[in-house]
N, C-alpha and C positions, 0 to 999 in steps of 0.2 A: 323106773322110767329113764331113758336115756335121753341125752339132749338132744336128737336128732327127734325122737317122741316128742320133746317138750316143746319143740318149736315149732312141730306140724300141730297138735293140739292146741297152742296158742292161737296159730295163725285162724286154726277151723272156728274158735271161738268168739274172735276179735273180728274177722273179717279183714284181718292184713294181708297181706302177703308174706311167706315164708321168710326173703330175705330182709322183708321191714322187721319181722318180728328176731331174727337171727341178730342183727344189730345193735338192735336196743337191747337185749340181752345180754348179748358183750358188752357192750354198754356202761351197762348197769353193773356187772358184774366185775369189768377194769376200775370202776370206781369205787365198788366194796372195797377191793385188792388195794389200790389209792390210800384210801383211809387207815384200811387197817397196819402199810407199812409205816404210816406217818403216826401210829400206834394210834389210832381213832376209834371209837368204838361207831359204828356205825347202827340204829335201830330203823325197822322197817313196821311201822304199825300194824296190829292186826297181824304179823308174819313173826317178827321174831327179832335177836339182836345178837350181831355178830363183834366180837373182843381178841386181840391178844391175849395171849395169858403164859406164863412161863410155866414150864413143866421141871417137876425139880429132879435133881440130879437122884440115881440108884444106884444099885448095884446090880447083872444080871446074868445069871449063872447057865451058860449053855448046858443043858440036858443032856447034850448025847456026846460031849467030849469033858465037860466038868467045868470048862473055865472059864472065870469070870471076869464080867467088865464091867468098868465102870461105865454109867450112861449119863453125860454132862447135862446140865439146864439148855434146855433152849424150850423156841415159841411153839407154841402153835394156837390154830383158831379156834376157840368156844363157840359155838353156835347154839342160844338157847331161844327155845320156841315160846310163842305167847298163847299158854294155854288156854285161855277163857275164849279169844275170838276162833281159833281152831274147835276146842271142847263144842261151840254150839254149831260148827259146820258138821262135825260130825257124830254129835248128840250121843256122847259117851261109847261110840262104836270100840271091837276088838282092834281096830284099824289106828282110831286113840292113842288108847292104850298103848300097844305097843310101839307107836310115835313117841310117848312121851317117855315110856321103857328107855328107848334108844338115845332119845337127847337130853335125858335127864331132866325134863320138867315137874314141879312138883303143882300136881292137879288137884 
């Protein structure tokens, strides 16, 4: 679904208007961004919780010419989902499944 989807869906459901529901979105979403620089964990009940997390440094061998590089520590965001009040939206579906496949929750 694209945001463009997610904002006409919204709006059809709510009864807002497109541009009320575009806003609060950004919104909401400036203020995840907010927290998370201020190294914040942010949770959203029922949805899920989103963290900093350091990725640790590797090494990584290009395949098609051989050479290798190092890849330094930096952030990025963890986004893990809350399985149980998802799990009974969609009552053990393939759909689940592989939701939790993808964000690594353990169900």
């Amino acid at each position: 679904m694209t945001r463009s989807q997610m904002i006409e869906t919204v709006a059809r459901k709510t009864g807002f208007t497109e541009a009320q529901v575009e806003t609060t979105m950004d919104a909401m979403f400036d203020q995840i961004a907010d927290c998370l620089r201020a190294d914040e964990k942010v949770t959203i009940a029922g949805f899920g919780r989103f963290e900093m997390r350091p990725r640790k440094p590797k090494a990584y061998t290009n395949p098609k010419t051989n050479h290798m590089v190092d890849l330094y520590q930096y952030m990025h965001v963890l986004i893990t989902g809350s399985g149980k009040v998802l799990g009974s939206k969609f009552n053990g579906s393939a759909v689940l499944d592989n939701f939790l496949e993808i964000t690594n929750v353990k169900y």
